[in-house]
TIVOZA-638617 format. One record per residue: residue number from 0; x, y, z of N, C-alpha, C, O in turn. Coordinates in pm, 1 decimal, always signed. Example, Ala and Ser with C-alpha at 12.3 -4.5 7.8 and 13.67 -1.06 7.14 Angstrom:
BEGIN
0:+1319.0:-569.0:+780.0:+1230.0:-450.0:+780.0:+1320.0:-330.0:+780.0:+1423.6:-331.9:+846.5
1:+1285.0:-225.0:+708.0:+1367.0:-106.0:+714.0:+1290.0:+3.0:+787.0:+1340.9:+113.8:+803.9
! end
This chain:
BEGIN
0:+1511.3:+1949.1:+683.3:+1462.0:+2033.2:+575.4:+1493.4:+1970.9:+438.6:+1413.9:+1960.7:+345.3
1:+1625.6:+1929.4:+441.1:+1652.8:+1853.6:+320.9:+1566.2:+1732.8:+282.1:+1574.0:+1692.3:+166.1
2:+1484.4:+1671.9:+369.0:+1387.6:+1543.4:+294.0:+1226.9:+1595.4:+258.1:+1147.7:+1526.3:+194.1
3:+1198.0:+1725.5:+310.5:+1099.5:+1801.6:+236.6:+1113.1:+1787.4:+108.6:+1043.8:+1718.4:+33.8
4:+1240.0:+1879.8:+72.2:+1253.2:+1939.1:-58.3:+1271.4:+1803.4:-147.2:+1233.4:+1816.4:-263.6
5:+1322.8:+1676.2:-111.9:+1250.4:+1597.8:-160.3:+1159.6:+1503.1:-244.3:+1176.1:+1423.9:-337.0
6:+1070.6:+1542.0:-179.2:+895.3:+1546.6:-159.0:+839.9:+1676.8:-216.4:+718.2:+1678.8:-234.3
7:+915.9:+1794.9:-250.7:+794.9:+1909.0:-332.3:+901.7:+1983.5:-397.5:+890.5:+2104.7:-379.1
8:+1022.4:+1941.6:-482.6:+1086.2:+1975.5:-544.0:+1057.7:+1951.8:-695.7:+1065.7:+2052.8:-765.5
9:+1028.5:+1844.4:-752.7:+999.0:+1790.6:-835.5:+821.3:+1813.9:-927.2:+789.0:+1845.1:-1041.9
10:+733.2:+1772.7:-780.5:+613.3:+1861.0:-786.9:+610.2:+1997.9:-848.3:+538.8:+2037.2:-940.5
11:+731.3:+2084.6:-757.1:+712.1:+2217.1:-821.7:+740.1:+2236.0:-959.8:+678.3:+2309.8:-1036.6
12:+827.8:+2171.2:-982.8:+872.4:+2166.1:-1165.7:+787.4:+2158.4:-1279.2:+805.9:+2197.0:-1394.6
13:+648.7:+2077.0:-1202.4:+584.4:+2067.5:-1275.9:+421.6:+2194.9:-1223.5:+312.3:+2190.5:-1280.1
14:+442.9:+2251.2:-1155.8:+376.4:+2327.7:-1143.1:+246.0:+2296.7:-986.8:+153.9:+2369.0:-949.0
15:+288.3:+2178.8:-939.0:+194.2:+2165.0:-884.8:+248.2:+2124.0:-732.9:+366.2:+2094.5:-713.7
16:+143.0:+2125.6:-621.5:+194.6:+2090.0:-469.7:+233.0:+1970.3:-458.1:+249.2:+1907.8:-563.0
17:+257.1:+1907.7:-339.4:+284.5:+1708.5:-342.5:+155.9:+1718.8:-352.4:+129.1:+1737.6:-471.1
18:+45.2:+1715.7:-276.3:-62.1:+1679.1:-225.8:-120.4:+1658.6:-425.1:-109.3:+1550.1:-482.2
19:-163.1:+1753.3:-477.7:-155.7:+1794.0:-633.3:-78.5:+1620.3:-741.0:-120.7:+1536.0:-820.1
20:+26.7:+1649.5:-683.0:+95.1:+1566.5:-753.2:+94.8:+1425.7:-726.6:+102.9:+1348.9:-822.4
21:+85.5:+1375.3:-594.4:+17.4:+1284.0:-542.9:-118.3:+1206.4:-652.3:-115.3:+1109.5:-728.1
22:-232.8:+1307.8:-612.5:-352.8:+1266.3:-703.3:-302.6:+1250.1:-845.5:-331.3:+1146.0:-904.6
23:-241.8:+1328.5:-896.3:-260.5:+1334.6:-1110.9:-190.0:+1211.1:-1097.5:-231.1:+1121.4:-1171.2
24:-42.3:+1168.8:-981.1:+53.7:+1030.9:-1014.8:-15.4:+939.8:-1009.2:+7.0:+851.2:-1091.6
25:-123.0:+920.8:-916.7:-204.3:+772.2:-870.5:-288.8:+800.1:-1008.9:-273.7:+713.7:-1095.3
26:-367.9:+900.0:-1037.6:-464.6:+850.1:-1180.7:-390.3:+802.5:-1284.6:-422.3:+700.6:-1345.9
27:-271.0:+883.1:-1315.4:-212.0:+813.6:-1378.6:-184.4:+655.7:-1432.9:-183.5:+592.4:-1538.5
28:-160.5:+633.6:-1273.6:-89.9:+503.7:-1286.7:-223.2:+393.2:-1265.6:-226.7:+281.4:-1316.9
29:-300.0:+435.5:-1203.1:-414.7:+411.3:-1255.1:-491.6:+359.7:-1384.9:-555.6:+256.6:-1405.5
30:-471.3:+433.7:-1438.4:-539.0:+449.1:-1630.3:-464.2:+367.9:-1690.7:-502.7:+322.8:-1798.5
31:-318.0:+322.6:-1627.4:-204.6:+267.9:-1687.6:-180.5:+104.5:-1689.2:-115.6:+29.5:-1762.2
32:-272.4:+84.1:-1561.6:-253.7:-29.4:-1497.7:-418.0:-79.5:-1567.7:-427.9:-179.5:-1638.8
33:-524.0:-0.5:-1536.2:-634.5:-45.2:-1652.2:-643.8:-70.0:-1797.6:-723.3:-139.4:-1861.0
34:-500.0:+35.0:-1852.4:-510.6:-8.9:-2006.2:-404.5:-153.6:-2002.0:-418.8:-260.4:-2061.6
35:-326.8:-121.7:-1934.4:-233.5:-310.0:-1912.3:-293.4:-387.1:-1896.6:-266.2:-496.7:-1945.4
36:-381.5:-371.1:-1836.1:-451.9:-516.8:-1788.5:-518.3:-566.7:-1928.9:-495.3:-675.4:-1982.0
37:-630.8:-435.7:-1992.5:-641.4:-473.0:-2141.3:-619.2:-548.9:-2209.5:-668.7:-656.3:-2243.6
38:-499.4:-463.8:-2244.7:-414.4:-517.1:-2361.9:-384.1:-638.0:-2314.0:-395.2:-719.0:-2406.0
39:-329.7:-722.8:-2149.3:-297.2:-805.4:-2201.9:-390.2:-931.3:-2208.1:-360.4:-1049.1:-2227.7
40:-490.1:-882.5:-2189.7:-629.3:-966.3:-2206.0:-641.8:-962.8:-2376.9:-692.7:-1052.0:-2444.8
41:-594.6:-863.4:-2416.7:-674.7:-830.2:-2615.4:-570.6:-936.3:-2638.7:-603.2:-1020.4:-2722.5
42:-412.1:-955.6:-2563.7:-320.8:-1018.6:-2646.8:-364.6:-1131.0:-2672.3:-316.2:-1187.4:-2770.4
43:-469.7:-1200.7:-2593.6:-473.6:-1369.3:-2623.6:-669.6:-1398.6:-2678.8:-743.1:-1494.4:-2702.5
44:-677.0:-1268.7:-2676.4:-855.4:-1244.5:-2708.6:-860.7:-1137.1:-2796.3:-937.9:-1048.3:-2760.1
45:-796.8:-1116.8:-2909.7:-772.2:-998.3:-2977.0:-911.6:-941.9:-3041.3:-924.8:-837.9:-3105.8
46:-966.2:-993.8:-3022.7:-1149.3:-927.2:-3078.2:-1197.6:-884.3:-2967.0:-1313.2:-843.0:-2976.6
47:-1122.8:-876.2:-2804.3:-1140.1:-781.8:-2700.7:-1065.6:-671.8:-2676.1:-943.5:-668.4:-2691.4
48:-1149.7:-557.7:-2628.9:-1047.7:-438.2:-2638.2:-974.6:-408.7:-2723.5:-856.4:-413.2:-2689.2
49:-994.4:-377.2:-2830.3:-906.2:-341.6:-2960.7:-844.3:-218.9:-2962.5:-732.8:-188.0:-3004.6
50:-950.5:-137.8:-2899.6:-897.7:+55.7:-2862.6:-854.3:+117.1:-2698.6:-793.5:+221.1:-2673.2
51:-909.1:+13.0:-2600.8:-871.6:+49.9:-2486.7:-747.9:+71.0:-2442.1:-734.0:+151.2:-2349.7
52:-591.1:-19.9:-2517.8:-507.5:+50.5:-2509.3:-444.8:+194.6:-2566.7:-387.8:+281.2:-2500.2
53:-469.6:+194.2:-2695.5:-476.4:+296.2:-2784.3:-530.8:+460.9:-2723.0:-483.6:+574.2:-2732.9
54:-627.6:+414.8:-2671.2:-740.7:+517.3:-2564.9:-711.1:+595.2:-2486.4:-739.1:+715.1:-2488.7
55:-620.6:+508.8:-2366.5:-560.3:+519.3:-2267.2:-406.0:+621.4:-2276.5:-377.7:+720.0:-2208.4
56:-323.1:+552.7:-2389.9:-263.5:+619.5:-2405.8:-301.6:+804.7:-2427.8:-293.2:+907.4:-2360.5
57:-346.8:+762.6:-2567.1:-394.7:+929.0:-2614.2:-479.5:+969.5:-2532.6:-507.5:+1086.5:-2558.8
58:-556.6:+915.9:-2412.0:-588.1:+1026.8:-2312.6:-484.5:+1081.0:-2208.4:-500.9:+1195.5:-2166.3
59:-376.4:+1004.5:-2163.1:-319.4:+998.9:-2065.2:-217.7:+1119.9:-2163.7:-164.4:+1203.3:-2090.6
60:-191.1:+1134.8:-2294.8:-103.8:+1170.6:-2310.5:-138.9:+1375.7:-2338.6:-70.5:+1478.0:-2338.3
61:-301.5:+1334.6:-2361.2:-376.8:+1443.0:-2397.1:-359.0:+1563.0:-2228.9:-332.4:+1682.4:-2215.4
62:-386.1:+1466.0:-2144.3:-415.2:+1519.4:-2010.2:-250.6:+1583.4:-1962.8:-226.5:+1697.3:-1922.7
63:-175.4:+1495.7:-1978.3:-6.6:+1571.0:-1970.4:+0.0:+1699.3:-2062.3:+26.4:+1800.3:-1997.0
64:-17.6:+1720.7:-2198.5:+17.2:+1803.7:-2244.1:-116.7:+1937.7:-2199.8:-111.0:+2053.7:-2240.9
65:-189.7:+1901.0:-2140.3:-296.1:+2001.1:-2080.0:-241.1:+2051.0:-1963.7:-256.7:+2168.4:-1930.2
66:-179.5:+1972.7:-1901.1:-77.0:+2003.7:-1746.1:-22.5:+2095.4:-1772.0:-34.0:+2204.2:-1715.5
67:+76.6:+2057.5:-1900.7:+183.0:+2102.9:-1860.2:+175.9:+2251.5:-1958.0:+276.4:+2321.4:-1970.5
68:+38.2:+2288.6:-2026.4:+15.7:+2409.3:-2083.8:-46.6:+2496.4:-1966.9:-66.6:+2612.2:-2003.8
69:-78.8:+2473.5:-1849.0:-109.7:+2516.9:-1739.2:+36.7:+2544.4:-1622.6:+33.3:+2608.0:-1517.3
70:+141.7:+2482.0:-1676.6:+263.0:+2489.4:-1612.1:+328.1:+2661.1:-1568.5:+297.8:+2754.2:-1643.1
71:+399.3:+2681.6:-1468.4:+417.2:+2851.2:-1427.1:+539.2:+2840.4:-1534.1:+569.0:+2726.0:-1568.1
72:+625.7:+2967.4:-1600.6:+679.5:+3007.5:-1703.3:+826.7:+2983.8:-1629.0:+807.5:+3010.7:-1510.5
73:+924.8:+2956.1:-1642.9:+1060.8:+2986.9:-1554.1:+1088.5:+3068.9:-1562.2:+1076.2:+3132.6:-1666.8
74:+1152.2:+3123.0:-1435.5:+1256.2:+3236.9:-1437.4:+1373.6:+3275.5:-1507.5:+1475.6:+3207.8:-1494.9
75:+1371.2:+3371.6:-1576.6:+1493.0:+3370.3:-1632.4:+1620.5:+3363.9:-1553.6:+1621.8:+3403.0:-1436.9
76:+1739.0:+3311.4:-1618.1:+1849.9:+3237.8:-1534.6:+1790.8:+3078.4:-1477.2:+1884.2:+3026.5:-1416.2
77:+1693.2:+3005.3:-1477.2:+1646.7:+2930.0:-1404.6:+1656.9:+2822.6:-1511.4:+1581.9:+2832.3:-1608.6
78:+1747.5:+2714.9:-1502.8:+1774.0:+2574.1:-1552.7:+1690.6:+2485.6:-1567.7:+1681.2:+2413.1:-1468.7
79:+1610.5:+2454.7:-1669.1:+1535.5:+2343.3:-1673.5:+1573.2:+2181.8:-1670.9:+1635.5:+2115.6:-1753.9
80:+1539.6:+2160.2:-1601.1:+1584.9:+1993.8:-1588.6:+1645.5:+1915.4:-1690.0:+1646.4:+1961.3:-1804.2
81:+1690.1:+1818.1:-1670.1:+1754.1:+1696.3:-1758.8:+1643.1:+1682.5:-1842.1:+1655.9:+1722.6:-1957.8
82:+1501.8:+1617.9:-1795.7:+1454.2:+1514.5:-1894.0:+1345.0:+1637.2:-1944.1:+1232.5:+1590.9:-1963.0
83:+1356.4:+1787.9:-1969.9:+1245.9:+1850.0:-2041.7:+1327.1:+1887.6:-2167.1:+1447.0:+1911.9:-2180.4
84:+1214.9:+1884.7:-2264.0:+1272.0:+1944.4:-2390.8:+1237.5:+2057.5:-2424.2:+1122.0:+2099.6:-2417.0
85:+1336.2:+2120.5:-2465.5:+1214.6:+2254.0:-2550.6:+1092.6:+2181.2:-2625.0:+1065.1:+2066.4:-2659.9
86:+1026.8:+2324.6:-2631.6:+840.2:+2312.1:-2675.9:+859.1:+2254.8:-2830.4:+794.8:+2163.8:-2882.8
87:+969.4:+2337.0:-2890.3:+985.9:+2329.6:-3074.6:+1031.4:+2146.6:-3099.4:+1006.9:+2074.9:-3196.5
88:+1087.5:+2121.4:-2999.7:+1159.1:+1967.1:-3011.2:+1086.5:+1887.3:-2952.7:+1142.3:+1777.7:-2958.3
89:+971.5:+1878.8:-2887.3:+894.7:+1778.5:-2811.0:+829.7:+1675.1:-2978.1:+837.2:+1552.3:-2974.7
90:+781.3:+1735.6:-3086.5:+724.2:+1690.5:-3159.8:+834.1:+1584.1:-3229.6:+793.0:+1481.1:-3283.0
91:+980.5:+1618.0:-3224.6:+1060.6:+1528.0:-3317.0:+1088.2:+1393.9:-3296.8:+1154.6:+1331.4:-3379.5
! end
């Protein structure tokens, strides 16, 4: 039971199943590995791809903060993780 939780502990934090979390991680890394490749093509051809990294980011970063405004509310008494910030401090 303990190597379930795992596998859909973390998922849940963020609101979603493995199966869920699975897909958004691979696009992710996905979009991530297409804007790398980019950039490091613009690095030695800089009149190529000038915005595709830029792009990538602010979509990838657009699509997280859409997640995670779709995220379930915690329970009160219920500890939020190490690496989340409050909502008021995410901007600083």
């Amino acid at each position: 039971m303990r190597i379930i939780k795992a596998f859909t502990d973390h998922p849940a934090t963020v609101g979603e199943s493995y199966l869920e979390h699975l897909r958004t991680a691979l696009g992710f890394s996905l979009r991530m590995l297409r804007g790398a490749a980019c950039c490091a093509v613009h690095a030695f051809l800089p009149f190529l791809f000038t915005r595709t990294g830029s792009n990538a980011i602010e979509d990838l970063h657009r699509r997280m903060v859409r997640q995670r405004s779709r995220r379930p509310v915690a329970s009160i008494g219920e500890t939020p993780s190490l690496t989340e910030q409050p909502r008021n401090q995410a901007a600083a």
